[in-house]
N, C-alpha and C positions, 0 to 999 in steps of 0.2 A: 363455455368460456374457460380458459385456462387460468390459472393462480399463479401468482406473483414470481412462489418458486419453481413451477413448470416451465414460466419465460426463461427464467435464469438458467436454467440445466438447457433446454434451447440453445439461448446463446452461446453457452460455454463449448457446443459443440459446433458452431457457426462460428467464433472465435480461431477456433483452434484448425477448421479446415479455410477459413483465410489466411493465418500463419500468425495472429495479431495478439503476440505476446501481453504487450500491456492491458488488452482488455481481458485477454483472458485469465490473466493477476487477476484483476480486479476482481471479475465476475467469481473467480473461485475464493477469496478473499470473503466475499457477503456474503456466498453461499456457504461458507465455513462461521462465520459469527453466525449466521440466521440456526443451522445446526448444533453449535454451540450451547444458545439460549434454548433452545427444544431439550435440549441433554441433560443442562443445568441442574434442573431437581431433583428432588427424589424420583419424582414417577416423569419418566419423558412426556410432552404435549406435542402439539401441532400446531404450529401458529398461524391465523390465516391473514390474511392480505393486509387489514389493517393493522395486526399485530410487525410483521415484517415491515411496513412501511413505518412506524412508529422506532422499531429499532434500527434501521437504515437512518433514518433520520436523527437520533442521537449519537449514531457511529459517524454521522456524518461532522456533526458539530464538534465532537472529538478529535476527529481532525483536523478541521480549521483552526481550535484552539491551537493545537497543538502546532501546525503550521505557523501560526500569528507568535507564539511564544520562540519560535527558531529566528524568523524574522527579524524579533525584535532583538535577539540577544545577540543576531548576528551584526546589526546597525550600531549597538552598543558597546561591541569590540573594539571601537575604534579602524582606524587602517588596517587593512592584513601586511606581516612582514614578507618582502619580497622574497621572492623563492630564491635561493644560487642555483647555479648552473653544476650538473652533477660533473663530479670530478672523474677524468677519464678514467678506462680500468687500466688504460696500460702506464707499466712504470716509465718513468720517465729518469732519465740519466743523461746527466750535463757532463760532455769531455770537456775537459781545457787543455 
């Protein structure tokens, strides 16, 4: 039976030979936090499946919050001001 982070280095090369950029963000994204927490201390660890699942799981709520706090400050903006229309580059000169 393979381990949580064996899948993930799997995927990351099954990502990358379908061309599919956004998973493969991700997947290298958790498998960088998951190495991260191992590094952290004094003496490096090895974190097994439930340990990984446990920190996936609070990185995950991390960004929901964090999602939910964008959300709302963007609802609380009010209206956005309309954009102008960019001003040509070329000069402009009026005969009369």
């Amino acid at each position: 039976m393979t381990t949580l982070k064996e899948r993930l280095h799997a995927d990351v090369v099954s990502h990358m030979k379908d061309r599919n950029k956004i998973a493969l963000t991700t997947v290298r994204n958790v498998l960088g936090e998951i190495e991260t927490r191992e590094k952290s201390g004094k003496t490096p660890i090895v974190l097994d499946d439930a340990q990984v699942t446990s920190l996936l799981q609070k990185e995950a709520a991390k960004r929901r919050d964090t999602a939910r706090i964008y959300t709302e400050a963007g609802s609380r903006s009010g209206p956005q001001p309309k954009s102008r229309k960019p001003k040509s580059s070329k000069p402009t000169c009026r005969r009369h």
